[in-house]
C-alpha positions in Angstrom: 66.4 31.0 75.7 67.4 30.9 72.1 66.2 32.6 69.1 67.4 34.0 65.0 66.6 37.7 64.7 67.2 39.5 61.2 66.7 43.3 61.0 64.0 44.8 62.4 62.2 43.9 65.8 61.5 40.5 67.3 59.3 41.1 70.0 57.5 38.6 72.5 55.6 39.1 76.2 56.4 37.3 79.3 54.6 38.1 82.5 56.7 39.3 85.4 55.6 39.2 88.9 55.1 42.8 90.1 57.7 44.9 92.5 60.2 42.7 92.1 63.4 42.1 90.4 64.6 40.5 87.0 67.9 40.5 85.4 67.8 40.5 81.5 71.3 39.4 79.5 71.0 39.7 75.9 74.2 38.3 74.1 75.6 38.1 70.6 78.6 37.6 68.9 77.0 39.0 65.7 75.7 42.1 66.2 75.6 45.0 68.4 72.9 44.4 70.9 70.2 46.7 72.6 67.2 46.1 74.5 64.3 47.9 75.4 61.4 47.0 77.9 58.0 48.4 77.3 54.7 47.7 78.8 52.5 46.1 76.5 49.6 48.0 76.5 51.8 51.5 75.8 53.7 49.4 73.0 51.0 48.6 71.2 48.6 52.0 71.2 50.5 52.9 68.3 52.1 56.2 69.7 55.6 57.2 69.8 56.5 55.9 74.0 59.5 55.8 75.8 60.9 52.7 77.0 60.7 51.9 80.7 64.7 50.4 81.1 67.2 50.1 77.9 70.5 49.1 77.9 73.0 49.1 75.0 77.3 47.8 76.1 76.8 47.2 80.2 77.0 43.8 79.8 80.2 44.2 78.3 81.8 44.3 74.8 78.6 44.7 72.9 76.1 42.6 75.0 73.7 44.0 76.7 72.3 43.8 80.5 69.6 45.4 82.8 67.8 44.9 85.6 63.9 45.4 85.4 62.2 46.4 88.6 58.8 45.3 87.4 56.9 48.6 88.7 54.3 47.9 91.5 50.6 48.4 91.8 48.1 47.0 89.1 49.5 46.9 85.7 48.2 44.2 83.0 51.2 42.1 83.8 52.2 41.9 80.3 55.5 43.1 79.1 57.3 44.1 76.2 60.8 42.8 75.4 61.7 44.9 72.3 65.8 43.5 70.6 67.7 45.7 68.1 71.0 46.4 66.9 72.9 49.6 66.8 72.4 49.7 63.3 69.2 49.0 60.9 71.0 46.7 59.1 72.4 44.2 61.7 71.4 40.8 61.8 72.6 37.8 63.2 71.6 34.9 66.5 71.6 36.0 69.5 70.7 34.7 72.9 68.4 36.3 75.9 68.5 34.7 79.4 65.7 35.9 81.9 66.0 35.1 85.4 64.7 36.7 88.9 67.4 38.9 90.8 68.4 37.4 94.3 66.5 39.4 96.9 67.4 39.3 100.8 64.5 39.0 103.3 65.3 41.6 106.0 66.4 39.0 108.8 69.5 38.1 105.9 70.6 41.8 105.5 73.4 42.3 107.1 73.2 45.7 108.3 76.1 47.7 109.4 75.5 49.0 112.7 77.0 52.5 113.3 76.3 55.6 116.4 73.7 58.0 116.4 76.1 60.1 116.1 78.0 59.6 113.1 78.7 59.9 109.5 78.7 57.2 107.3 79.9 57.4 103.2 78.4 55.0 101.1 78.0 53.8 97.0 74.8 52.8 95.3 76.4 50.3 92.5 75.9 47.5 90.6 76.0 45.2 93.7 73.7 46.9 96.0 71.6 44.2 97.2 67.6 44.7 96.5 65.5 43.6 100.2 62.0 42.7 100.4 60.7 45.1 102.7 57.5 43.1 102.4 55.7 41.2 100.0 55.7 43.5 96.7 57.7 46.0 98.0 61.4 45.2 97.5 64.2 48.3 96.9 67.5 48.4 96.1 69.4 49.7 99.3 72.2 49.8 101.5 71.2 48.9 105.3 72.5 50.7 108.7 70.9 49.6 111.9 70.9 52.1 115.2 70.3 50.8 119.0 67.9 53.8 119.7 66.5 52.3 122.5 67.9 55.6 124.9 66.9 58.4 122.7 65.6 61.2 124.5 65.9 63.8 121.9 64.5 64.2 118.5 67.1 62.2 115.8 68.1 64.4 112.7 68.9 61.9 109.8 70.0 63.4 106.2 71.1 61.8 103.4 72.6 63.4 100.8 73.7 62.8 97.1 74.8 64.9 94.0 74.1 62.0 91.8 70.7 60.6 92.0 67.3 61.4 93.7 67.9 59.5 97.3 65.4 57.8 99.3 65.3 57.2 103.1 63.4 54.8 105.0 63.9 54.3 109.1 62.4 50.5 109.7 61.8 48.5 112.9 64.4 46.0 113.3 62.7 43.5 114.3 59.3 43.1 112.7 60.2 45.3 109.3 57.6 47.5 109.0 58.3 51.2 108.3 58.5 53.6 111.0 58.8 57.0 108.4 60.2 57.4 105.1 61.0 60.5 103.1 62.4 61.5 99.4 62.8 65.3 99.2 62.4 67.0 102.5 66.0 68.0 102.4 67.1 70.8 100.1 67.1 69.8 96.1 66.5 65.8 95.8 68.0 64.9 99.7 65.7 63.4 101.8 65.2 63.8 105.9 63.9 62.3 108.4 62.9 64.0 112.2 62.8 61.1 114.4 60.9 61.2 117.4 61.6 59.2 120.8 57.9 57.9 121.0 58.7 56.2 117.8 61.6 53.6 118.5 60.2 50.4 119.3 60.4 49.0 122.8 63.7 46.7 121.5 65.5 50.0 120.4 66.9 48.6 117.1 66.0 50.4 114.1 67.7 50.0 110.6 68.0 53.0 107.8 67.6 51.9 104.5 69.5 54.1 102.4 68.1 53.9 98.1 67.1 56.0 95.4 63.8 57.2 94.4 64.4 55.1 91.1 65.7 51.8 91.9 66.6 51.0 88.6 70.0 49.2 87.6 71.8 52.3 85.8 71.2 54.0 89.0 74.7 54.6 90.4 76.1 57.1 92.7 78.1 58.1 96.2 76.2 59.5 99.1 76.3 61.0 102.6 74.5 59.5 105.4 74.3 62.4 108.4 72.8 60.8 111.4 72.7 63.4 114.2 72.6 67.2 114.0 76.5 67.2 115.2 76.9 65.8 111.9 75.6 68.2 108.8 78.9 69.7 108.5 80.0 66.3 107.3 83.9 65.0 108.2 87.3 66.0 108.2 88.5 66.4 104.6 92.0 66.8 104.3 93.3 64.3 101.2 96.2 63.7 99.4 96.4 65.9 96.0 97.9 66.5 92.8 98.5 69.9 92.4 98.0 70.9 88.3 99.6 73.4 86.3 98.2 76.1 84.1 97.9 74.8 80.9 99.7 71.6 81.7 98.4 68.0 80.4 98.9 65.3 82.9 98.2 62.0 82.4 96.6 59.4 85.0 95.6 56.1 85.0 92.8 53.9 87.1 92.8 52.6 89.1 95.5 54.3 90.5 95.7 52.5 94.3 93.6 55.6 95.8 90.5 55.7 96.6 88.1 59.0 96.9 85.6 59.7 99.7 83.5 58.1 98.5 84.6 55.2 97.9 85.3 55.0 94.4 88.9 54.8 92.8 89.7 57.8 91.1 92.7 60.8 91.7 92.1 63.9 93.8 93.5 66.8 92.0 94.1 70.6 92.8 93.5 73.8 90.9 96.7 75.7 91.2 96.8 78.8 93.6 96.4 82.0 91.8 96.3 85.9 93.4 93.9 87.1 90.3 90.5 86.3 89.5 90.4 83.3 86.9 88.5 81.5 84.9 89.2 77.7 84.9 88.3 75.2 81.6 89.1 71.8 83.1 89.1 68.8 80.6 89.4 65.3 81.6 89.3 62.6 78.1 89.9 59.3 77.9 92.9 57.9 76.2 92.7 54.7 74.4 90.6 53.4 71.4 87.5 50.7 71.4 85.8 49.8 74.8 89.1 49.5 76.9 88.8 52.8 78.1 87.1 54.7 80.8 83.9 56.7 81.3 85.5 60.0 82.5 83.8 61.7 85.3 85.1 65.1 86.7 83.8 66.3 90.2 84.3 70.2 91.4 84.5 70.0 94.7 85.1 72.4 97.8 88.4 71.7 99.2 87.4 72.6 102.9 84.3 70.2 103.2 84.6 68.2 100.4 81.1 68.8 99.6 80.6 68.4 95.5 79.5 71.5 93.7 79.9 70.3 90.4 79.6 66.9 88.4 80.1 66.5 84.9 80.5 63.0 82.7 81.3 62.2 79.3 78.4 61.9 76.9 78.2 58.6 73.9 79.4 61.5 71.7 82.7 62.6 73.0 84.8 60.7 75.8 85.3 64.0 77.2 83.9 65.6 80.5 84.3 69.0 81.0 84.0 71.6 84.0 84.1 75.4 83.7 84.3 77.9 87.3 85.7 81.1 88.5 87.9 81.3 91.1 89.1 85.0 92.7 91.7 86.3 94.5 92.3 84.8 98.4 89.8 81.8 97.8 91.3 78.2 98.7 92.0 76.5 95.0 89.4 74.0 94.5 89.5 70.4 94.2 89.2 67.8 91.1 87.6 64.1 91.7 88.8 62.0 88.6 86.7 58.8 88.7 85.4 56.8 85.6 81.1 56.3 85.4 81.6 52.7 86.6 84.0 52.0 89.2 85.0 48.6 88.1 86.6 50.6 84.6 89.9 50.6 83.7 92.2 52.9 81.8 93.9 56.1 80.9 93.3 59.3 80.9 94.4 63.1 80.8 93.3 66.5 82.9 94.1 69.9 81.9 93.3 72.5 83.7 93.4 76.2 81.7 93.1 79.5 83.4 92.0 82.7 81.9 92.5 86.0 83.4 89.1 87.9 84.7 89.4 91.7 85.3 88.7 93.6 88.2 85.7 96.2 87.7 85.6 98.4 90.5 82.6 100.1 91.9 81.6 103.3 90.2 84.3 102.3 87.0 83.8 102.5 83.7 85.7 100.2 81.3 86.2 100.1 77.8 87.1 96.4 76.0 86.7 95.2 72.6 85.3 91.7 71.6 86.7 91.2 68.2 89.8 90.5 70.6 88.2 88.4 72.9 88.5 84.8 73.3 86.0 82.5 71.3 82.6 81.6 73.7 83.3 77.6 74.2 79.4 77.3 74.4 79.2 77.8 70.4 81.5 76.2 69.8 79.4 73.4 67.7 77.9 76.5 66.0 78.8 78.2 62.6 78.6 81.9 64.7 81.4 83.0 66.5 81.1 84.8 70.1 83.4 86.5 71.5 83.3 87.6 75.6 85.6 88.9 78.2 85.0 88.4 82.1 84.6 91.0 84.6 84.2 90.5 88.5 83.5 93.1 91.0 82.9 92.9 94.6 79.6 94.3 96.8 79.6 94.2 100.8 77.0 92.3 102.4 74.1 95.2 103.7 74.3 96.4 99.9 72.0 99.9 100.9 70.5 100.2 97.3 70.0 98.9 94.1 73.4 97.6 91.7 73.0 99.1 88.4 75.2 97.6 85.8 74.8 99.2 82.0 76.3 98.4 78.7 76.6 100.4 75.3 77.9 99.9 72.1 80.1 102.1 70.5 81.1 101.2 66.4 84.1 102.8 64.5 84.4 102.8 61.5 88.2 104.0 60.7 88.8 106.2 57.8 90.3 105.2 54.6 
């Protein structure tokens, strides 16, 4: 599909058969191409309305791509396909391509089949395959199938993800229909599922469908698949490291030939050991210059389990991601995942890890400090104030008997001349 855009907005409708998948390519060696997708009755009421998908560089250099899972249920069936450039000015020709995303009928999944008791560690990405479930009713899921036929006990299944809202669906094997499904009975966004004997079907083969709430093509993200009770504590994790240096700037490039847990290529790094309490800045930034670099991504992780306790990602402003976390005396130094937003990226970057010493404040002390001495606060830093803070930790036992009172006053001097 061709077409000549200048300025503005060229916008046209196309009907789009509901609950199911179409990829979008909009390409241009003219101008800086974005899309949006609206539906046409919000589009045209007038008021200000959020797009339902956009997409801006994914389809590489400055061509854009999406997939738009045409929401289900009744809609008027009439879409808006709204093109732009980055800037108000561009202009130039430009060509968008429309066409339906493959879909797999369940008896063309190929399912991995694993125990009931087992842990399996997976990706939502770009190539997760999107399965019709049934007619109108296709998601965008990784498959596992189970031989349940001699379960005598109820089946725990969690699935767990720090990235994205997860969704968990336990289907016959043979016929397709849904047994149970669930999206946040697990703690924060993780879903779980309590399966029961009476509900495996006489074969015994049942397949877990493994997705997000939000099927949507930006949607990207490692997870943990716990199928058994044996199994919440997740498995062994005892990687290969980098150990970093206080204040030192290394510089690492991906991929780099290892991959992380879950999957995706990136570097596993270590904080360094310390016998004080500190506070850790950790910076990871891309190196390079135009759109051959990476989309840094910085995990905090524990280094016993491996479970992620903290994720932060560059923003469109800064290639920079950024992790701050206090670490005190006797605790096992915590791990850094270094991956890039899209694992297919390619690049260099650099980590530095900073500590900063946090004093002791006994029970029943008083101390005296001075903030016009104090290192700046990094969360103003955009702002013309300056802050200034020092860091205290103290430590309570467990059957803490009353309450824990914990004052500050100010005291000004004024020094005479």
């Amino acid at each position: 599909m061709e077409s000549s855009w200048e300025g503005g907005r060229f916008v046209f409708t196309r009907g789009f058969e509901t609950g199911y998948p179409y990829r979008i390519t909009l390409q241009s060696g003219m101008f800086d191409a974005y899309l949006e997708i609206f539906e046409q009755s919000d589009f045209e009421s007038g008021q200000e309305t959020w797009p339902l998908v956009s997409n801006d560089d994914f389809g590489g250099s400055t061509d854009a791509t999406t997939v738009f899972m045409v929401p289900p249920g009744p809609t008027s069936g009439r879409w808006v396909l709204a093109i732009t450039g980055s800037g108000d000015f561009e202009r130039g020709d430009y060509i968008l391509g429309i066409q339906p995303e493959p879909v797999l009928a369940l008896v063309d999944v190929k399912a991995t089949l694993v125990d009931m008791n087992s842990t399996q560690r997976g990706l939502i990405r770009f190539d997760t395959p999107y399965i019709e479930i049934e007619p109108g009713l296709v998601v965008r899921a990784n498959a596992y199938a189970i031989d349940a036929g001699d379960l005598d006990q109820t089946l725990t299944i969690n699935l767990k993800s720090s990235n994205y809202d997860n969704y968990l669906r336990v289907l016959d094997g043979e016929t397709g229909s849904v047994i149970t499904e669930d999206d946040d009975s697990g703690n924060e966004s993780n879903a779980q599922i309590m399966l029961q004997p009476k509900d495996i079907p006489a074969h015994g083969r049942i397949l877990i469908l493994v997705s997000s709430s939000y099927p949507g093509f930006e949607v990207k993200g490692s997870y943990q698949l716990y199928i058994g009770e044996d199994q919440n504590t997740g498995p062994n994790y005892d990687p290969d490291v980098i150990k970093l240096v206080d204040g030192t700037l290394i510089n690492g490039t991906l991929p780099s030939g290892q991959n992380l847990p879950t999957g995706i290529p990136g570097i596993i790094y270590q904080l360094p050991e310390q016998n004080q309490g500190i506070r850790w800045e950790i910076e990871m930034q891309a190196l390079g210059d135009g759109f051959s670099v990476i989309d840094p991504v910085l995990e905090l992780v524990d280094p016993k389990k491996g479970r992620v306790l903290q994720r932060a990602e560059a923003d469109w402003l800064t290639p920079v991601a950024s992790i701050e976390c206090f670490m005190l005396p006797g605790e096992s130094p915590f791990h850094l995942w270094a991956s890039s937003y899209w694992d297919w990226d390619e690049g260099e970057f650099s980590i530095q890890a900073t500590a900063y010493l946090v004093q002791p404040l006994p029970m029943g002390s008083v101390v005296a400090g001075s903030l016009s001495r104090g290192p700046r606060d990094p969360n103003f830093s955009g702002s013309d104030l300056t802050y200034y803070f020092e860091d205290y930790y103290f430590e309570t036992s467990e059957n803490l008997e009353q309450p824990l009172q914990i004052t500050s006053q100010k005291h000004l001097f004024q020094r005479a001349i």
